[in-house]
VEXFIFI-189616 format. One record per residue: residue number from 1; residue in three letters; x, y, z of N, C-alpha, C in turn. Coordinates in steps of 0.001 Angstrom, whole numbers, always signed. Layout:
REM VEXFIFI-189616
MILO   k   r      nu      nv      nw     cau     cav     caw      cu      cv      cw
MILO NUM ala       X       Y       Z       X       Y       Z       X       Y       Z
...
END
This chain:
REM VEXFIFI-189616
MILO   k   r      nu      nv      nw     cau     cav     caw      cu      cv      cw
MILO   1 unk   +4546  -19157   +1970   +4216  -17768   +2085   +4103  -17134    +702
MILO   2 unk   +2878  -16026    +447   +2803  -15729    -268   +3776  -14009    +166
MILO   3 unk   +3758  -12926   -1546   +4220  -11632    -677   +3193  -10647   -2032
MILO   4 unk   +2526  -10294   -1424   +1969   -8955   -2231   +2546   -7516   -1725
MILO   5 unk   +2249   -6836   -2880   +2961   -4804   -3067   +1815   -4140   -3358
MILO   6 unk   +1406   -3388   -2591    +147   -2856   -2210    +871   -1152   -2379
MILO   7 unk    -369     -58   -2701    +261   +1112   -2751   -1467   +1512   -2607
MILO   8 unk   -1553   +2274   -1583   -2574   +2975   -1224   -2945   +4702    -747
MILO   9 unk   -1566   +5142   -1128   -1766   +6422    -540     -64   +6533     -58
MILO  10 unk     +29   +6740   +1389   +1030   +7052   +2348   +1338   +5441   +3169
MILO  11 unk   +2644   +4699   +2777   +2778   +3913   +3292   +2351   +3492   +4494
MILO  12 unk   +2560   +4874   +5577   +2115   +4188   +7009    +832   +3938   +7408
MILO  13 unk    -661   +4201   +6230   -1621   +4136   +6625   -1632   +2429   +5879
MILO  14 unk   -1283   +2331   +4779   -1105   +1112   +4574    -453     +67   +5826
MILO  15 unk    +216    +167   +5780   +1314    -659   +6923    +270   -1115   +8350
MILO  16 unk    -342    +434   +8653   -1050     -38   +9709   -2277    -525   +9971
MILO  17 unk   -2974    -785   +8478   -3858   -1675   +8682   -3871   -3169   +8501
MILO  18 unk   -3192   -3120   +7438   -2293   -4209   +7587   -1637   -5745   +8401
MILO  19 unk   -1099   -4400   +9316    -519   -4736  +10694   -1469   -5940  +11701
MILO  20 unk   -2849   -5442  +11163   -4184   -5659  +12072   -4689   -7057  +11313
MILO  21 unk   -4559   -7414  +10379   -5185   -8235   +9464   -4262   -9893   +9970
MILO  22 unk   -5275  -10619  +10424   -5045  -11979  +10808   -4586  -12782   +9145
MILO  23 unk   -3123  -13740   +9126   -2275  -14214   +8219   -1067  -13425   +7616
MILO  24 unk   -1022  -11935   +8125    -151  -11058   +7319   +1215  -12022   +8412
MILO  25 unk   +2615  -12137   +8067   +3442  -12517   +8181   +4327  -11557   +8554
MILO  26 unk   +4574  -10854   +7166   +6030   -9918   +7657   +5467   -8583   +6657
MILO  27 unk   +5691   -7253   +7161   +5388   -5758   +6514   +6800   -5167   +6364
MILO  28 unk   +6895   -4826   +4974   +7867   -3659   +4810   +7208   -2852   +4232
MILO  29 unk   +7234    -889   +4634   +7402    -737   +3329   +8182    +249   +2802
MILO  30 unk   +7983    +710   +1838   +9180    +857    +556   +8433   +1341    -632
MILO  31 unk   +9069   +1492   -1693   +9613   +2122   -2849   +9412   +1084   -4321
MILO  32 unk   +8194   +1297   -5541   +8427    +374   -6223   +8042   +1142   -7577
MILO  33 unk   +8748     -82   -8650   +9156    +478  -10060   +9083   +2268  -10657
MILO  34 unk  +10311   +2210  -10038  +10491   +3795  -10445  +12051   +3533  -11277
MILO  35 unk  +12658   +5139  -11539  +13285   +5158  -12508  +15179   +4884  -11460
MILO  36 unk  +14912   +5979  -10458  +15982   +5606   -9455  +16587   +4196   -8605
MILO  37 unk  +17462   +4214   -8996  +18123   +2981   -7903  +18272   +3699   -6451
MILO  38 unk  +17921   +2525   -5863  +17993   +2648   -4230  +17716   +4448   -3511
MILO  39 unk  +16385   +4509   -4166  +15794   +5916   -3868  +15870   +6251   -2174
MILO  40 unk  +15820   +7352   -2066  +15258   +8161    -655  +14079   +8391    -255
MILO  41 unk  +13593   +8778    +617  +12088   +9554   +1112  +12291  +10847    +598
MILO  42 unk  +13160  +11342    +652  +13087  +12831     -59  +13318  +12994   -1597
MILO  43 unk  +13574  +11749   -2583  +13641  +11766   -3505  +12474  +11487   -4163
MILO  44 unk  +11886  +10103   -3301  +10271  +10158   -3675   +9377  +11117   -3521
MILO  45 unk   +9460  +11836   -2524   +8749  +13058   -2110   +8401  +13947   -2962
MILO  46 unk   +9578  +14059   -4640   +9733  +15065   -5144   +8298  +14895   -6344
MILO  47 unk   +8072  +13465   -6118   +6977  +13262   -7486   +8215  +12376   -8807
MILO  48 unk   +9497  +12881   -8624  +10450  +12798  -10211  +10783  +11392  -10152
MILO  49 unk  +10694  +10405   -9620  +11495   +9193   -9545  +10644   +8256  -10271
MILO  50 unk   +9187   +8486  -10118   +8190   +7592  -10539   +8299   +6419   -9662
MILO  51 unk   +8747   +6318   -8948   +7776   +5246   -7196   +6642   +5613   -6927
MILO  52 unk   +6627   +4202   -6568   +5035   +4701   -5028   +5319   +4263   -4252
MILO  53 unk   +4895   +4664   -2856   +4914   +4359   -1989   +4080   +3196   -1819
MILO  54 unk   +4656   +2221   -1426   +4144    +449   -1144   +4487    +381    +260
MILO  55 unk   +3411    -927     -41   +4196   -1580   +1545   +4162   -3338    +721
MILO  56 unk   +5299   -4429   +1358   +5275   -5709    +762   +4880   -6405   +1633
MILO  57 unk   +4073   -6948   +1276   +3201   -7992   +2357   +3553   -9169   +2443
MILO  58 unk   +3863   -9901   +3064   +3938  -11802   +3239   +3493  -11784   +4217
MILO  59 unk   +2094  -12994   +3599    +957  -13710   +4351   +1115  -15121   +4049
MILO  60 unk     +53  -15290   +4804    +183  -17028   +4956   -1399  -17439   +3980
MILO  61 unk   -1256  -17665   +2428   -2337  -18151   +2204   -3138  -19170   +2535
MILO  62 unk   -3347  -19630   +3404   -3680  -20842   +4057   -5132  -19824   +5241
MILO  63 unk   -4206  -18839   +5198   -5443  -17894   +6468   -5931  -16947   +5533
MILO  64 unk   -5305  -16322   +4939   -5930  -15090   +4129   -5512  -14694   +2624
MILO  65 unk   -6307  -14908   +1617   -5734  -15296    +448   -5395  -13642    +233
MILO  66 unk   -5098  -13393   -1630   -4573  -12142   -1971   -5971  -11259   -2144
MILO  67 unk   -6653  -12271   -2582   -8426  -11710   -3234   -8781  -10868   -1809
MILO  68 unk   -8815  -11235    -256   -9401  -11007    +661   -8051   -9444   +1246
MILO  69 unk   -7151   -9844    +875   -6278   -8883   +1144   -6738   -7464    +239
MILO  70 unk   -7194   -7915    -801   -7316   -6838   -2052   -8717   -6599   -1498
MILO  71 unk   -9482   -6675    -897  -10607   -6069    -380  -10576   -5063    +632
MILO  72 unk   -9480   -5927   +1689   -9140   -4965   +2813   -8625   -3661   +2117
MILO  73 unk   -7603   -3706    +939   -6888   -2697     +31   -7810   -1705     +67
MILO  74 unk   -9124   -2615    -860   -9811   -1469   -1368  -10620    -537    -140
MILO  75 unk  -11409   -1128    +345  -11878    -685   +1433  -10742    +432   +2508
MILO  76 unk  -10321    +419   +1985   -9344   +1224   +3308   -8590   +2548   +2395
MILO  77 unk   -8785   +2478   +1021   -8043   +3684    +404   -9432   +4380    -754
MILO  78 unk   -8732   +5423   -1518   -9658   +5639   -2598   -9188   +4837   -3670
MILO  79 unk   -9643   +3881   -4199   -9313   +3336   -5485   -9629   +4421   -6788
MILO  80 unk  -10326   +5226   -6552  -10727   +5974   -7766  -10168   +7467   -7688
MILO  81 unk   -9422   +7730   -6902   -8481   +9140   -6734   -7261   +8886   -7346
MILO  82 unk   -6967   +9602   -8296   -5969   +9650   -9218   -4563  +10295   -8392
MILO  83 unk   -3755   +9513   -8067   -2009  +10595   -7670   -2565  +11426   -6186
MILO  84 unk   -3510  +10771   -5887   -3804  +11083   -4154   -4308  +10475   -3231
MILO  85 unk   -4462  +10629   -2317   -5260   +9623    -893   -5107  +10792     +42
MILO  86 unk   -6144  +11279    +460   -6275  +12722   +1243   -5581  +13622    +701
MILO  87 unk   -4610  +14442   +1813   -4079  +15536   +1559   -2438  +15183   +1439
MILO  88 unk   -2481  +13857    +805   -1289  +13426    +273   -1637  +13285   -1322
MILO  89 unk    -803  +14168   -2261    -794  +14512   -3540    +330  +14081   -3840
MILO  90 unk    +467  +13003   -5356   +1482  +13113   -6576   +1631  +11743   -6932
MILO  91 unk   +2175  +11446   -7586   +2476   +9782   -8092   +2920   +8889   -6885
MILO  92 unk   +3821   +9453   -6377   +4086   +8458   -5219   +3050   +8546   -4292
MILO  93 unk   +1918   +8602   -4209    +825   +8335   -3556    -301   +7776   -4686
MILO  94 unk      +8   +7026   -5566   -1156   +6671   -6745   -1452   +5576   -5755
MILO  95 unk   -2846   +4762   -6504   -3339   +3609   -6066   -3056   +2590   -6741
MILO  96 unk   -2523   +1341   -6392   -1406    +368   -7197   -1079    -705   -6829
MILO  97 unk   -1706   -1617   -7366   -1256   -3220   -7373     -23   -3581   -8329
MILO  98 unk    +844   -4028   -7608   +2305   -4457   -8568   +2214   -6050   -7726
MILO  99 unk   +1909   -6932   -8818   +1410   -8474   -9322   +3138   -8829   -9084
MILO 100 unk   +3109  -10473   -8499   +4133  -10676   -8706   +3573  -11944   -9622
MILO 101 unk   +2957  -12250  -10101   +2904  -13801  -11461   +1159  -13393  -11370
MILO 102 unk    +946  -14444  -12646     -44  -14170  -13478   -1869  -14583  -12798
MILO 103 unk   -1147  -15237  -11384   -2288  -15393  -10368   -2799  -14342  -10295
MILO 104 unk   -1879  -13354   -9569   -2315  -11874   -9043   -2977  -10876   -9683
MILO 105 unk   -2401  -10881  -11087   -2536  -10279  -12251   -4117  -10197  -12451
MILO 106 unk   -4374  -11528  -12361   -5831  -11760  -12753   -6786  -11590  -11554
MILO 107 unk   -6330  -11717  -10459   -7490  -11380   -9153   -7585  -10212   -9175
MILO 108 unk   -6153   -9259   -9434   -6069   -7839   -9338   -7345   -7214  -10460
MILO 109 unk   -6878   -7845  -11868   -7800   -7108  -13034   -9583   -7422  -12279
MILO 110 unk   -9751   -8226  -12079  -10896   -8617  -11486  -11829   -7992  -10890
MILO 111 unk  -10893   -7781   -9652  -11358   -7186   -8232  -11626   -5388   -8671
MILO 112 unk   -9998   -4396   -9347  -10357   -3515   -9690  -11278   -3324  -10914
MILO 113 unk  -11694   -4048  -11694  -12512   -3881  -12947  -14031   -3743  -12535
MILO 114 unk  -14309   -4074  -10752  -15628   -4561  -10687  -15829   -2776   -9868
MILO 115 unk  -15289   -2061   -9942  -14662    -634   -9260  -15172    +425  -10221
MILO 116 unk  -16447    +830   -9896  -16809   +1917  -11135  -15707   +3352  -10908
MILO 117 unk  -15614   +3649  -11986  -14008   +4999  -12182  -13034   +4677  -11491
MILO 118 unk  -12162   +3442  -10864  -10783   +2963  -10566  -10043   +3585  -11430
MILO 119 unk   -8754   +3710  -10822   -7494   +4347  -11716   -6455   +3768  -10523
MILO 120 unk   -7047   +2384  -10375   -6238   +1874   -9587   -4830    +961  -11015
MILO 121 unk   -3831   +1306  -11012   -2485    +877  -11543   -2456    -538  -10962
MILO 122 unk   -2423   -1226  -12057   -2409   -2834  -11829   -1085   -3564  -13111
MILO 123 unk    +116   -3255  -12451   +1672   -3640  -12882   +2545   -4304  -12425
MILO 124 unk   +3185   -4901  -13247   +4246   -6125  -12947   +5517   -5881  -12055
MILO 125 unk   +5524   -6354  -11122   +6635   -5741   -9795   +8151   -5731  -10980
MILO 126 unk   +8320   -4705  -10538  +10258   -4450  -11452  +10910   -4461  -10034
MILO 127 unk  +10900   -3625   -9165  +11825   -3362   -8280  +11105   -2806   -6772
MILO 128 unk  +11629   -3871   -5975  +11299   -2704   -4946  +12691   -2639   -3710
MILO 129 unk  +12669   -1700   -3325  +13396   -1093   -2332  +13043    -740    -936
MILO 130 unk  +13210    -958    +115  +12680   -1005   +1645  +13091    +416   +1623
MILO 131 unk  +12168    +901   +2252  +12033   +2360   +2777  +12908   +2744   +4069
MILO 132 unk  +13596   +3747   +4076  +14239   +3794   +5612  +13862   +3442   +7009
MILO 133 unk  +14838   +3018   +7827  +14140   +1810   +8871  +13202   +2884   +9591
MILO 134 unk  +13201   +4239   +9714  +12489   +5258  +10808  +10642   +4937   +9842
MILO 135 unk  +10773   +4691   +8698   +9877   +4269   +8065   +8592   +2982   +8540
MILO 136 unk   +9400   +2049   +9441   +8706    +268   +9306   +8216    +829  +11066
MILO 137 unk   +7554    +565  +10621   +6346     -22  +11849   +5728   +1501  +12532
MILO 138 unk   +5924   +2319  +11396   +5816   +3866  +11899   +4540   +4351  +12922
MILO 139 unk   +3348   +3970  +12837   +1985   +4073  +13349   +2401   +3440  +14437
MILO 140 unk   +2468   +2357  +14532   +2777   +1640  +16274   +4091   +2246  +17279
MILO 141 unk   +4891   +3055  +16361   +6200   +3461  +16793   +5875   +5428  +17320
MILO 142 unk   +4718   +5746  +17140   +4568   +7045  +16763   +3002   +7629  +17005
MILO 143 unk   +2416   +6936  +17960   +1344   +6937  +18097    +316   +8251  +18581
MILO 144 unk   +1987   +8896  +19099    +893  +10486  +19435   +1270  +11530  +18389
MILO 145 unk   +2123  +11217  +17475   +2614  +11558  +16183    +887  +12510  +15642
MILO 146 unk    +820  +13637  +15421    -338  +14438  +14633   -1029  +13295  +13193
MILO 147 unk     +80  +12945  +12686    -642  +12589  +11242   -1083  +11101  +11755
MILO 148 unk    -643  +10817  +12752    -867   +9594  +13083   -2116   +9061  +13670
MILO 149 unk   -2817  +10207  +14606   -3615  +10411  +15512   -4982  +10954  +14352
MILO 150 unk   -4506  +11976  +13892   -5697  +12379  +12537   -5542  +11843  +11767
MILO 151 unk   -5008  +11066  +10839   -5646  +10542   +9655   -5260   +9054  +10009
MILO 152 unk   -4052   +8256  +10236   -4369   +7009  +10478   -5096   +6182  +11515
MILO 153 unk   -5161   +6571  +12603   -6226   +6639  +13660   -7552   +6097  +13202
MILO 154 unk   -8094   +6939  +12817   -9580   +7368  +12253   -9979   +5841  +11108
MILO 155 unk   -8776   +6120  +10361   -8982   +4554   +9492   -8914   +3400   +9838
MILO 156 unk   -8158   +3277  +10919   -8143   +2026  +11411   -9461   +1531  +12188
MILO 157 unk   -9704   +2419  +12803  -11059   +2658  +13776  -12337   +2436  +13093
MILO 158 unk  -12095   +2832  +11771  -13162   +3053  +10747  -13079   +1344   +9887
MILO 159 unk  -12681   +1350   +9533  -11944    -128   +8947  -12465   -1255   +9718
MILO 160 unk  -12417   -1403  +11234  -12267   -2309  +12120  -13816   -2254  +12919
MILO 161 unk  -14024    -766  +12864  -15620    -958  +13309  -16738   -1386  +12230
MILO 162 unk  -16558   -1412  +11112  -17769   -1029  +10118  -17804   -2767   +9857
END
């Protein structure tokens, strides 16, 4: 098993496409290289911690490599929106590949370099932290949920039809 840290916006739109993608293994997500130990949702919330919101992926490269994962990435967020993804604003919503070895590193520089105006963050995993459990599997857990229904909804739908 491989495990990639994906940061696209708002974890649960991450998570739930994700979710959908044939080889993904196991989804958390969570909290990565910021300044706080064992942060909160309301601490990230504030912008001050310097996290993003991730989700950690383990797949089975054998079905779906990182390159094909990093497509689904791109395709499904703004790579070129700076500290947002809709009407979610601030650092903990940047766009962000955190590499775990020098494989990733290089598919990552790759894939975002071929991205006219990316400000997609392509950094070396320091830390990550699992997000509170009301957090994991939030879209499938929450389905008539407003933000769930309008904005992750729509992407998945969008994602899966096109």
């Amino acid at each position: 098993m491989e495990t990639a840290y994906l940061a696209g916006g708002c974890f649960w739109c991450v998570e739930a496409i994700f979710q959908r993608i044939n080889g993904i293994t196991e989804l958390k997500s969570g909290y990565c290289n910021g300044s706080t130990q064992n942060p909160s949702y309301e601490s990230i919330c504030t912008g001050q911690t310097g996290h993003a919101e991730v989700v950690k992926i383990e797949f089975d490269e054998s079905i779906v490599s990182f390159e094909e994962l990093l497509e689904v990435f791109i395709a499904t967020h703004d790579p070129t929106s700076l500290n947002q993804q809709g009407a979610d604003k601030g650092t903990q919503y940047r766009s962000a590949i955190f590499y775990v070895n020098d494989s990733q590193k290089e598919i990552a520089t790759s894939v975002i370099g071929n991205i006219r105006g990316a400000v997609t963050e392509i950094t070396e995993l320091d830390v990550f932290y699992p997000a509170e459990s009301y957090h994991q599997n939030y879209f499938n857990d929450n389905l008539n949920q407003p933000y769930c229904r309008m904005v992750i909804l729509p992407k998945i739908q969008k994602y899966f039809r096109d």
